[in-house]
N, CA, C and O atoms as CSV, one atom per row, in Angstrom:
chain,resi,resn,atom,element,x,y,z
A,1,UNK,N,N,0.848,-1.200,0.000
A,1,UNK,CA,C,0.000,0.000,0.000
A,1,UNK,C,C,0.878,1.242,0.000
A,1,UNK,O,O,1.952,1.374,0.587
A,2,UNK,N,N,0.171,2.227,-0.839
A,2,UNK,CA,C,1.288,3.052,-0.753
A,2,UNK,C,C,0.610,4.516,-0.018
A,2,UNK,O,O,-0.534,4.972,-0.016
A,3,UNK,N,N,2.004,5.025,0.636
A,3,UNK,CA,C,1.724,5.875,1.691
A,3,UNK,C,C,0.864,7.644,0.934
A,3,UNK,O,O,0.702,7.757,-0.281
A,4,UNK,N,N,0.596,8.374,1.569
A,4,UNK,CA,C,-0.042,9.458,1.452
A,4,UNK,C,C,1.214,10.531,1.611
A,4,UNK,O,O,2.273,10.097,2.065
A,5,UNK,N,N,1.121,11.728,1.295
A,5,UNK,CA,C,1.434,12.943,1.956
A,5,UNK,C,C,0.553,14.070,1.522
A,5,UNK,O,O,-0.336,14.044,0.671
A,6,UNK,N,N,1.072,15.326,2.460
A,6,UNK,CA,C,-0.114,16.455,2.791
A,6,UNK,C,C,0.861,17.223,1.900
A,6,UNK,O,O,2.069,16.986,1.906
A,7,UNK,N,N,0.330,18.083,1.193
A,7,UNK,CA,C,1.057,18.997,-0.179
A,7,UNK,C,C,0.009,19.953,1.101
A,7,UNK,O,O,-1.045,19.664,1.667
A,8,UNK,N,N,1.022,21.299,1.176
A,8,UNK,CA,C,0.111,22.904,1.270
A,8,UNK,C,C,0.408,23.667,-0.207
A,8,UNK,O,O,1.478,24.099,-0.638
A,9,UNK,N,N,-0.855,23.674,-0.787
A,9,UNK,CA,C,-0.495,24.678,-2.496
A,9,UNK,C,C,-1.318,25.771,-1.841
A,9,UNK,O,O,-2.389,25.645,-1.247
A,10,UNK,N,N,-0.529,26.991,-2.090
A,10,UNK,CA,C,-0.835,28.506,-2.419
A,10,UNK,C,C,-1.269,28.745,-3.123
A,10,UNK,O,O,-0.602,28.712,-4.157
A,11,UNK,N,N,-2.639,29.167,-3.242
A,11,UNK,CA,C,-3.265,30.078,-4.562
A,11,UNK,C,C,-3.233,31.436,-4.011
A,11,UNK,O,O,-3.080,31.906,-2.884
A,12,UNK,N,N,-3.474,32.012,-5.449
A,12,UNK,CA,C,-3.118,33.039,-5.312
A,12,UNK,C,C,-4.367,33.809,-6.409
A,12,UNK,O,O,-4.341,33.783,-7.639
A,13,UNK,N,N,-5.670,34.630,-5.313
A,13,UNK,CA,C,-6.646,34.515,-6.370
A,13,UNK,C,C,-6.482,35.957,-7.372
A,13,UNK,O,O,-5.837,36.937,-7.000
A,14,UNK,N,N,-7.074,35.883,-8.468
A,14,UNK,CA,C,-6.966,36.945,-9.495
A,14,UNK,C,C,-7.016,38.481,-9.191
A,14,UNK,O,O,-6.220,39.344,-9.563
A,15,UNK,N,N,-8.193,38.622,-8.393
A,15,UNK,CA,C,-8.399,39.899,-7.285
A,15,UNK,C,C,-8.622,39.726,-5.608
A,15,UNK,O,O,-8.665,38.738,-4.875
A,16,UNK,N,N,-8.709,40.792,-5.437
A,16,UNK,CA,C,-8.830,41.241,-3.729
A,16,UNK,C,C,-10.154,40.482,-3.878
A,16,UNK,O,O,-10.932,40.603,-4.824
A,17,UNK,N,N,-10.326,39.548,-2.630
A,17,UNK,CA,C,-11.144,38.766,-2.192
A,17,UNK,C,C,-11.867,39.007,-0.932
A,17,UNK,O,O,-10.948,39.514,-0.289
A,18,UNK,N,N,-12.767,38.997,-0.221
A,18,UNK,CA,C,-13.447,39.516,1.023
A,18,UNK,C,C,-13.959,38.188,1.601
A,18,UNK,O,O,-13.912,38.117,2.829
A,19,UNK,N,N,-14.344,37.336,1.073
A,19,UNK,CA,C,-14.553,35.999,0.920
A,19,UNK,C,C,-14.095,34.930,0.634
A,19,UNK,O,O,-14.821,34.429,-0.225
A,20,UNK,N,N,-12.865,33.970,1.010
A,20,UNK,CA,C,-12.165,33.231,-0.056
A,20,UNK,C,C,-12.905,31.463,-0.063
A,20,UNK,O,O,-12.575,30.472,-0.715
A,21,UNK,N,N,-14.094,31.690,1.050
A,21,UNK,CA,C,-14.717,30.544,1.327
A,21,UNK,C,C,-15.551,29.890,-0.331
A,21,UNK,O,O,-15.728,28.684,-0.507
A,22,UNK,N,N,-15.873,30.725,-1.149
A,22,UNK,CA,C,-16.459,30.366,-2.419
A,22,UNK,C,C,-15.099,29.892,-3.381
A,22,UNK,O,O,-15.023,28.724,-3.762
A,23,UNK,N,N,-14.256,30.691,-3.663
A,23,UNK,CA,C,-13.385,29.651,-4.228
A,23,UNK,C,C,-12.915,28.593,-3.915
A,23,UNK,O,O,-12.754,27.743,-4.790
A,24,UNK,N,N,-12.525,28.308,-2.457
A,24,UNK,CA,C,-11.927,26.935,-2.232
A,24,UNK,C,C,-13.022,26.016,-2.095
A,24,UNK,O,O,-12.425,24.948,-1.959
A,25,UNK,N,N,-14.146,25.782,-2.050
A,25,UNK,CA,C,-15.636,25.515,-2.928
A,25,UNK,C,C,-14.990,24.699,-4.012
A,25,UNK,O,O,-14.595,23.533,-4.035
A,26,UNK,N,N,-15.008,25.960,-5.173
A,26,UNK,CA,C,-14.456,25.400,-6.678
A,26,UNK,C,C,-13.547,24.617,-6.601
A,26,UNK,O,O,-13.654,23.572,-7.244
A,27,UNK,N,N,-12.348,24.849,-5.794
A,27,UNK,CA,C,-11.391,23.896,-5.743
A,27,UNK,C,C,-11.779,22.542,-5.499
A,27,UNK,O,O,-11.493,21.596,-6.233
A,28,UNK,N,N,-12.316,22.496,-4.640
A,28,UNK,CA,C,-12.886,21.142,-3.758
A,28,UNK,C,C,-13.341,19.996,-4.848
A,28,UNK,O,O,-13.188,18.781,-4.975
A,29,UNK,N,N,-14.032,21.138,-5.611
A,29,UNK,CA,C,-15.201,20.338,-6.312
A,29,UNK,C,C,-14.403,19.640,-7.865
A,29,UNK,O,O,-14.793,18.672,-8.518
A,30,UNK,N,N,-13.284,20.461,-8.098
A,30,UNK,CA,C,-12.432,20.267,-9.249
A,30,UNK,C,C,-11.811,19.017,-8.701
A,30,UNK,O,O,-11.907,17.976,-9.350
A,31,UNK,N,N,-11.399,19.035,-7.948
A,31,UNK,CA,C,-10.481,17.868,-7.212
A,31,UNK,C,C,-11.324,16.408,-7.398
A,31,UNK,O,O,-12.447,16.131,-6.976
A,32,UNK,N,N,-10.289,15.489,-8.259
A,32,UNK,CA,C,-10.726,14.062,-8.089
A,32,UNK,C,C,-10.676,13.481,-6.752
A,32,UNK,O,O,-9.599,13.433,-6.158
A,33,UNK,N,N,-12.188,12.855,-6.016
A,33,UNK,CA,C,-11.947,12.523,-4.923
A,33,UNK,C,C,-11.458,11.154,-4.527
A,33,UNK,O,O,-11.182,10.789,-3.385
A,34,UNK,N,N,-11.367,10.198,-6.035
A,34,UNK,CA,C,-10.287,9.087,-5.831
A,34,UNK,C,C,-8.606,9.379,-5.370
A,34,UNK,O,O,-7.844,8.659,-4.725
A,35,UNK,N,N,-8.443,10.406,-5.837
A,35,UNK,CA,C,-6.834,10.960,-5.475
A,35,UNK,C,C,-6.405,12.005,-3.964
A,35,UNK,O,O,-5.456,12.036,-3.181
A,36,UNK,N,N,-7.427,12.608,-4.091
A,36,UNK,CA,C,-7.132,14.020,-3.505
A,36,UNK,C,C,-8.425,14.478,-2.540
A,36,UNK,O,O,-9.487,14.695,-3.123
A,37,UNK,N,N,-8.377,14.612,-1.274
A,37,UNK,CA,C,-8.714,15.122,-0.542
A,37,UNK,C,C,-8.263,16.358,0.361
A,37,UNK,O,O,-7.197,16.465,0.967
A,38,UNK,N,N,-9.470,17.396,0.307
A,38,UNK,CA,C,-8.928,19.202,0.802
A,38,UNK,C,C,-9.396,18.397,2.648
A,38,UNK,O,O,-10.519,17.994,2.951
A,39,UNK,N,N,-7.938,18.374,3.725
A,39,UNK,CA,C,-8.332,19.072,4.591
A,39,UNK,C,C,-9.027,20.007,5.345
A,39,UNK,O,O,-10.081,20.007,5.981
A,40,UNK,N,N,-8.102,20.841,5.085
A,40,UNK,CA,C,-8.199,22.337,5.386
A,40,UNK,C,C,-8.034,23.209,4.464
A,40,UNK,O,O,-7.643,22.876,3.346
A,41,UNK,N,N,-8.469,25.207,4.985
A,41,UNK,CA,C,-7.776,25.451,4.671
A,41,UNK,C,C,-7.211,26.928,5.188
A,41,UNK,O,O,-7.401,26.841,6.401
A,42,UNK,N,N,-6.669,28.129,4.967
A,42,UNK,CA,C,-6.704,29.256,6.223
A,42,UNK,C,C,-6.157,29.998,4.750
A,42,UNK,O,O,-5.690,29.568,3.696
A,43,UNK,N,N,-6.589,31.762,5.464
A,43,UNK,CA,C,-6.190,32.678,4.406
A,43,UNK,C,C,-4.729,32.960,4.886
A,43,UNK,O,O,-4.261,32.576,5.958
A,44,UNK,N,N,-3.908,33.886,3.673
A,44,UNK,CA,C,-2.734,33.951,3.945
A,44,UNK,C,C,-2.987,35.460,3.655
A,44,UNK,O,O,-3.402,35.841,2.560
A,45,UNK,N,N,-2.699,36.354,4.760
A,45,UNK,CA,C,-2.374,37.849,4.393
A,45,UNK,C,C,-1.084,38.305,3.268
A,45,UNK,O,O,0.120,38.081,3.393
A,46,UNK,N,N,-1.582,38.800,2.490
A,46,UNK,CA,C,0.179,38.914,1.152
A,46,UNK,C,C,0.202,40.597,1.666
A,46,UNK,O,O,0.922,40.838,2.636
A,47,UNK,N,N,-0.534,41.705,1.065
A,47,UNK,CA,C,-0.022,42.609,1.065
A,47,UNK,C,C,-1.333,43.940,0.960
A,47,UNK,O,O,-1.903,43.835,-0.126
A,48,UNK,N,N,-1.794,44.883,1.647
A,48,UNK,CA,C,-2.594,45.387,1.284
A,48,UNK,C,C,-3.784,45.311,1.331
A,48,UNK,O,O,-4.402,46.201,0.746
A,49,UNK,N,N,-4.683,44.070,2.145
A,49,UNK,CA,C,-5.667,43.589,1.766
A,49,UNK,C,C,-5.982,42.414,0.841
A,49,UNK,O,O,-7.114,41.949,0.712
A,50,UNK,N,N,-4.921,41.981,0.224
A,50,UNK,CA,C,-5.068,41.188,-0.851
A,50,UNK,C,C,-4.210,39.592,0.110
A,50,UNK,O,O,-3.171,39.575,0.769
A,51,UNK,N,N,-5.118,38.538,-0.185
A,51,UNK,CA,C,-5.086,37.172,0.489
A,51,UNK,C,C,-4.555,36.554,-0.462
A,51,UNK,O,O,-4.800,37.032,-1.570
A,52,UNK,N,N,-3.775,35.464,-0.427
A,52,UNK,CA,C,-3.741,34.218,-1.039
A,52,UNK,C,C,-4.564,33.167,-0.078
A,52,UNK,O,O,-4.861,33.785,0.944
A,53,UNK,N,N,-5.059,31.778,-0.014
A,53,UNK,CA,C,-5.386,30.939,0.524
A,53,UNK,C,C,-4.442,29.256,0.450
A,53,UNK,O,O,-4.201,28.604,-0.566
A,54,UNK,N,N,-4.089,28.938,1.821
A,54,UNK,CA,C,-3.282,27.807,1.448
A,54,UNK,C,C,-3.932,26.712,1.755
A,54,UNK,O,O,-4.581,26.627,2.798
A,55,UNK,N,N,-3.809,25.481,0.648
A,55,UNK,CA,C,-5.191,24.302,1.208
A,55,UNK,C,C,-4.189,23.246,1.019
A,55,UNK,O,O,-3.332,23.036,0.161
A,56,UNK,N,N,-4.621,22.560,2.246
A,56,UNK,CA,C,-3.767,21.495,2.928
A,56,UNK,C,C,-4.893,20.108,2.175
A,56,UNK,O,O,-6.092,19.854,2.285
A,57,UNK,N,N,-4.020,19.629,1.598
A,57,UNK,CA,C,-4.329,18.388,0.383
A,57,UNK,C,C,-3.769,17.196,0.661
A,57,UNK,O,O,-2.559,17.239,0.440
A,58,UNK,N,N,-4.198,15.982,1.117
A,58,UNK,CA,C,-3.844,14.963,1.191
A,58,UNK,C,C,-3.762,13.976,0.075
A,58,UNK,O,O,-4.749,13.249,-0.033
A,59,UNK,N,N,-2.996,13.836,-0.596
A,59,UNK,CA,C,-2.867,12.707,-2.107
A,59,UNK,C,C,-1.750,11.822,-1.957
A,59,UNK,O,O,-0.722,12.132,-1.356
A,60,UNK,N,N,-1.961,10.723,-2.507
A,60,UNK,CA,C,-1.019,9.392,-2.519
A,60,UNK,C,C,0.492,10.119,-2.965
A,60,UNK,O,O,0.672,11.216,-3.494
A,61,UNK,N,N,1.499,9.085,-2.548
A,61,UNK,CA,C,2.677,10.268,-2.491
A,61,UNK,C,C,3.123,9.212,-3.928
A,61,UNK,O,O,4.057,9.790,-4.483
A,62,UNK,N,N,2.788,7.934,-4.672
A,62,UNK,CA,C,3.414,7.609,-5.511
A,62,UNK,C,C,2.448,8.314,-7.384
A,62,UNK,O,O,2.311,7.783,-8.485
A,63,UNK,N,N,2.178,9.186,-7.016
A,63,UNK,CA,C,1.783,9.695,-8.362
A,63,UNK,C,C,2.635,10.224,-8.936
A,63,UNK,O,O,3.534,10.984,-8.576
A,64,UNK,N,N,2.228,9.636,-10.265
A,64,UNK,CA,C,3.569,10.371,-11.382
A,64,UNK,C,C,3.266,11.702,-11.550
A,64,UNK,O,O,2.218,12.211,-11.948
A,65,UNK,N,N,4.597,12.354,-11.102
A,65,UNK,CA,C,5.089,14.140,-11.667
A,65,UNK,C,C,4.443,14.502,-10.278
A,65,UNK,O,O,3.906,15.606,-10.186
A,66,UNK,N,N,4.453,13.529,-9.019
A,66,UNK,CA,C,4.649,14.345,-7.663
A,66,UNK,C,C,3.397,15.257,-7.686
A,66,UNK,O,O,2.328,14.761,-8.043
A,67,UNK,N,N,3.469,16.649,-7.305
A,67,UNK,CA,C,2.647,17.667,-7.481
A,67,UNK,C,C,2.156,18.519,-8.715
A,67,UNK,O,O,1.836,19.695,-8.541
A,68,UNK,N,N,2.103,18.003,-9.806
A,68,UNK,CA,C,2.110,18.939,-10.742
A,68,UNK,C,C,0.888,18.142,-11.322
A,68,UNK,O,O,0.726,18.744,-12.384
A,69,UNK,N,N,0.049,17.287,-11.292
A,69,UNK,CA,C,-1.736,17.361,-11.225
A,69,UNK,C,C,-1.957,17.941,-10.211
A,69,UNK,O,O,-3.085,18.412,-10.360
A,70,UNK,N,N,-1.448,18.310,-8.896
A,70,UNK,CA,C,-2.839,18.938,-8.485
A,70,UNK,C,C,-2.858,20.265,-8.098
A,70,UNK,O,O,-3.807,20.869,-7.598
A,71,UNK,N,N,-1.151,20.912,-8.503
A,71,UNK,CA,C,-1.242,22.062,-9.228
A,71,UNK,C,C,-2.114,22.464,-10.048
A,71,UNK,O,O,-2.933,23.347,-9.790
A,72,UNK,N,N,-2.026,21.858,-11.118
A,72,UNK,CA,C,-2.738,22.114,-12.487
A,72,UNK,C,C,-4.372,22.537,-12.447
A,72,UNK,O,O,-5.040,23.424,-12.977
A,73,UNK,N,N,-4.627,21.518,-11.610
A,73,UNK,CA,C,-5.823,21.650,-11.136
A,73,UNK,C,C,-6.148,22.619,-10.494
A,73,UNK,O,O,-7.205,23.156,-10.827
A,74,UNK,N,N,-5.662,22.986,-9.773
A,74,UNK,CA,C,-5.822,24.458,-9.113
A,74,UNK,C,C,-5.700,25.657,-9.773
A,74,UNK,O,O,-6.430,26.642,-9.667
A,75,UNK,N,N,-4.721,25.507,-10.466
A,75,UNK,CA,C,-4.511,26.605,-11.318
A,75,UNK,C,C,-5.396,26.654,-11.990
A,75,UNK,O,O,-5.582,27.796,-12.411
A,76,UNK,N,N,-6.303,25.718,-12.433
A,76,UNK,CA,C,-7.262,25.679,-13.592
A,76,UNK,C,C,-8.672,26.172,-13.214
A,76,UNK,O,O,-9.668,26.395,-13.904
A,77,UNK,N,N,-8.473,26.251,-12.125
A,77,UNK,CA,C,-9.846,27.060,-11.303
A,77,UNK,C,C,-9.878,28.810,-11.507
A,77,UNK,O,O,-9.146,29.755,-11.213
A,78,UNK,N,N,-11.360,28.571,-12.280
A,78,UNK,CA,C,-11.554,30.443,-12.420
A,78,UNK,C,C,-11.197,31.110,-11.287
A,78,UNK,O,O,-11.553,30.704,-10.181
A,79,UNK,N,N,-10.245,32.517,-11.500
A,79,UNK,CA,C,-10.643,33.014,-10.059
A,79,UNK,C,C,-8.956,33.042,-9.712
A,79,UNK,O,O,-8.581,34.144,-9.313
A,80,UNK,N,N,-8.028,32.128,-9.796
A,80,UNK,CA,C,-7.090,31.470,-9.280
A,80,UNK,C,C,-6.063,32.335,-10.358
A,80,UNK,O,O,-6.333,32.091,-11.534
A,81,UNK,N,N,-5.369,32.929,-10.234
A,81,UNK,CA,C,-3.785,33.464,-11.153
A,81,UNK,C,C,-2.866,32.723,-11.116
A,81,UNK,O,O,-2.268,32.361,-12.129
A,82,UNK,N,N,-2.518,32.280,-9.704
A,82,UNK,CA,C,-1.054,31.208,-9.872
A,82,UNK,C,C,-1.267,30.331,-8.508
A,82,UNK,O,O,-2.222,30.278,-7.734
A,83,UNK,N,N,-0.061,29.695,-8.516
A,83,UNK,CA,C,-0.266,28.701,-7.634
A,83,UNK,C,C,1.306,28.384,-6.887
A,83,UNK,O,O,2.164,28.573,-7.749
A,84,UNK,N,N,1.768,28.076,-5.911
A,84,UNK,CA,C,2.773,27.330,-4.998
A,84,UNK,C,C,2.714,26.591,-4.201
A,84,UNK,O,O,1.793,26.499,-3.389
A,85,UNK,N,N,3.916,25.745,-4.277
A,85,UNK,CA,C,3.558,24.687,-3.334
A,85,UNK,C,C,4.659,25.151,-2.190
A,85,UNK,O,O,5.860,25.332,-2.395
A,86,UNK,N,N,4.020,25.286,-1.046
A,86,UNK,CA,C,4.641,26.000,0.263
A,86,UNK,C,C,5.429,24.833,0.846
A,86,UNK,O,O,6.621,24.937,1.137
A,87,UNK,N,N,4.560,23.469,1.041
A,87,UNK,CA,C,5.047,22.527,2.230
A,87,UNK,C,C,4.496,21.156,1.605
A,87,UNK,O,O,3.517,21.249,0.864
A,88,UNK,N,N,5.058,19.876,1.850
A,88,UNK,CA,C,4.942,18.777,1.452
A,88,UNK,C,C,5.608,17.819,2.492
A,88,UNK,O,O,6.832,17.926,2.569
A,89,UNK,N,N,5.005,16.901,3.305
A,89,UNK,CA,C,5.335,16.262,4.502
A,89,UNK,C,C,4.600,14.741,3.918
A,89,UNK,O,O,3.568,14.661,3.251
A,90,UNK,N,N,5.332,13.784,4.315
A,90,UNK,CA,C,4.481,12.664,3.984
A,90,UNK,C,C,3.852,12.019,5.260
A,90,UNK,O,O,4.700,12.089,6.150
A,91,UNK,N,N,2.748,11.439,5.701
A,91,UNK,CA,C,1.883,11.058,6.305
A,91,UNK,C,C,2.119,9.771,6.410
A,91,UNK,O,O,2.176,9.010,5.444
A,92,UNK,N,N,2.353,9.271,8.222
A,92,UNK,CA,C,2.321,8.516,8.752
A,92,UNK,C,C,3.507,7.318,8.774
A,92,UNK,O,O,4.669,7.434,8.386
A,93,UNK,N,N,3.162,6.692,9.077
A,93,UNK,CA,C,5.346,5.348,9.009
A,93,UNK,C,C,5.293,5.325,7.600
A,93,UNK,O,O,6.177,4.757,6.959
């Protein structure tokens, strides 16, 4: 069986947001739930008023190209400009 880890990806949404609870919504819902499950997730103050949001993602750690599906995926969400991956820890023995 193969083990899990928790990816934190940074989005980073298109405009100043007051709300970031409706996009990570979209995210959720983009996300294959055979692969990928959203934890959490918390806003990130950047500069000015303007948030990024970081969502703590649990996905199998043997997928090919690592993080870059569920980048993609994120990125591919209206709303969303770019994306980083902050933190990546693998889960459990």
């Amino acid at each position: 069986m193969a083990g899990q880890v928790i990816v934190v990806v940074r989005a980073y949404p298109s405009e100043v947001l007051e709300n970031l609870e409706p996009l990570v919504k979209k995210v959720e819902e983009k996300l294959p739930k055979d692969r990928y499950a959203l934890m959490k997730w918390e806003p990130v103050e950047i500069a000015f008023g303007y948030r990024a949001v970081d969502l703590y993602i649990v996905m199998p750690e043997n997928i090919e190209g690592g993080t870059e599906e569920v980048e993609d995926i994120v990125k591919s969400v209206e709303g969303i400009d770019n994306v980083d991956v902050v933190y990546i820890s693998r889960l459990g023995p």
